[in-house]
C-alpha positions in Angstrom: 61.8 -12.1 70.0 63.0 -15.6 70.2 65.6 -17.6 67.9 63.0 -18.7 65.5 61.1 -15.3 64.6 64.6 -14.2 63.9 65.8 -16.6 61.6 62.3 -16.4 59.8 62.7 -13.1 59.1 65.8 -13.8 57.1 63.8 -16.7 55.3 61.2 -14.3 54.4 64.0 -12.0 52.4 66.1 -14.8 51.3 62.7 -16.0 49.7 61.9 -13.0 48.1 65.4 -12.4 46.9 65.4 -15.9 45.3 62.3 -15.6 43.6 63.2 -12.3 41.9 66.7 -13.5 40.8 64.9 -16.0 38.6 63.4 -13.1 36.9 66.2 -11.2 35.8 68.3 -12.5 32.6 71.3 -12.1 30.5 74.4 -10.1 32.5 72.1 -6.8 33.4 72.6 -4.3 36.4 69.8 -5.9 38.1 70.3 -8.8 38.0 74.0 -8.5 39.6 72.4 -6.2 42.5 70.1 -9.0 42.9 72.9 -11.6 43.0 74.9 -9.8 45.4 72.3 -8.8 47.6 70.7 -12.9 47.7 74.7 -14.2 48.0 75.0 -11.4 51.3 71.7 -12.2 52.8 72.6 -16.0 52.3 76.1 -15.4 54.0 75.2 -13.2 57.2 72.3 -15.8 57.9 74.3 -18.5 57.5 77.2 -17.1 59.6 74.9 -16.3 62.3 72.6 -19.5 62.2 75.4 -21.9 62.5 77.2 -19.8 65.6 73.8 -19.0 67.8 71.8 -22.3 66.4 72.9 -25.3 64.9 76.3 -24.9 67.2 74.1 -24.5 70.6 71.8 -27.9 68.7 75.1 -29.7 68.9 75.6 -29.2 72.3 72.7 -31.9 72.9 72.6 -35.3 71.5 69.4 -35.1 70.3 69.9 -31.8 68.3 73.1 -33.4 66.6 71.4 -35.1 63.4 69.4 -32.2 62.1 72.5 -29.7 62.9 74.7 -32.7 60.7 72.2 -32.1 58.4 71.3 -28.3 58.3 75.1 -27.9 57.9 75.4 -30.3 55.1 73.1 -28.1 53.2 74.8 -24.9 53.7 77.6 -26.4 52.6 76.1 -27.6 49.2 74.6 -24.0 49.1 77.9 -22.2 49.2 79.3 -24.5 46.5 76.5 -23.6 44.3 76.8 -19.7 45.4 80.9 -20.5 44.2 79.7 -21.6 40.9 77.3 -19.3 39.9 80.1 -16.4 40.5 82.7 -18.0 38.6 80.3 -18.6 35.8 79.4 -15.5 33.6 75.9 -14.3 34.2 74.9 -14.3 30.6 75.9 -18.4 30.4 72.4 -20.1 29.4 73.6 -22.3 32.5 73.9 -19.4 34.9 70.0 -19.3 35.2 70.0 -23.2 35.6 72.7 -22.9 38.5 70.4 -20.3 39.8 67.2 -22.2 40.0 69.2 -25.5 41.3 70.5 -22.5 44.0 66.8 -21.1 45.0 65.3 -24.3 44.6 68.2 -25.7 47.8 67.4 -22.8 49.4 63.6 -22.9 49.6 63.9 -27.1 50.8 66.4 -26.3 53.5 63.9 -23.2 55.1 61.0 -25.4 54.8 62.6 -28.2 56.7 63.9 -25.3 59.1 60.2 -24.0 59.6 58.3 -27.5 59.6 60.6 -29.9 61.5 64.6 -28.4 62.8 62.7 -25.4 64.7 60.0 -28.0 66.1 62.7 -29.8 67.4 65.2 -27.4 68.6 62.0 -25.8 70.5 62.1 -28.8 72.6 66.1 -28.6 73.3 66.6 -24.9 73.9 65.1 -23.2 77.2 63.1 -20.3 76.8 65.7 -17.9 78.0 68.4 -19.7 75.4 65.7 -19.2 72.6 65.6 -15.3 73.7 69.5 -15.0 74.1 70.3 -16.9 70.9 67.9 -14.3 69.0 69.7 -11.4 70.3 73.2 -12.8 69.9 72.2 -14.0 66.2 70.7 -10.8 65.0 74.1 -9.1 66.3 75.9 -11.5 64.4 73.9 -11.4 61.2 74.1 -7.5 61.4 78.0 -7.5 61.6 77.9 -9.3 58.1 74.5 -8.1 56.4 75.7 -5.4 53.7 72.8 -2.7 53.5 70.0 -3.0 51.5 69.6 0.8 50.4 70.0 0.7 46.9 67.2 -2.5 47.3 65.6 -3.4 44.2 62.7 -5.3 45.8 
């Protein structure tokens, strides 16, 4: 497995966790599983992407302005996550933070899968792309929460 079938993998949950927060309403069991579950899996990606791709991106001139701007994004992403948990869940604006939140969240995985990994592909090595996958799925382990009481 290489550095961008891992990372995808994470897209493909952090996707489906989005799209089924934006079903859930009011303050109900489900949807503060779902919350906490879509706030861990943005975390432990996050954590791990930045240490094993964007930082190893920097490392080359050419990789540094879609690392500046990958990072830019998480960053607006955990000040959205920070407001949506000091907000109470049955807020009418909760749902609005929400979809601002998922809708961030789908943009910066599309530009991941349709122009950063295109580019990075041509900065990393093959090995790197190989190592970085193992080191990053270690890393996003260490922080990913389990998903056995999963709801989807």
């Amino acid at each position: 497995m290489n550095i961008f079938e891992a990372l995808r993998q994470s897209h493909q949950k952090q996707r489906e966790l989005g799209e089924a927060l934006l079903q859930t309403s009011g303050d109900s069991p489900e949807r503060q599983a779902l919350f906490e579950r879509y706030k861990n899996e943005l975390f432990a990606h996050a954590v791990g992407e930045d240490r094993y791709f964007y930082i190893p991106l920097m490392m080359s001139d050419s990789g540094l302005n879609i690392t500046r701007h990958a990072l830019a994004e998480h960053h607006k992403m955990d000040e959205l996550l920070e407001e949506m948990t000091e907000l109470d869940m049955s807020h009418p604006g909760w749902l609005n933070k929400a979809k601002k939140l998922v809708e961030t969240v789908l943009h910066h995985l599309d530009e991941e899968e349709h122009g950063f990994f295109q580019q990075a592909g041509k900065i990393l090595a093959e090995q790197q792309k190989t190592s970085l996958a193992k080191q990053y799925l270690a890393e996003y382990q260490k922080y990913k929460k389990s998903d056995k009481d999963a709801l989807v």
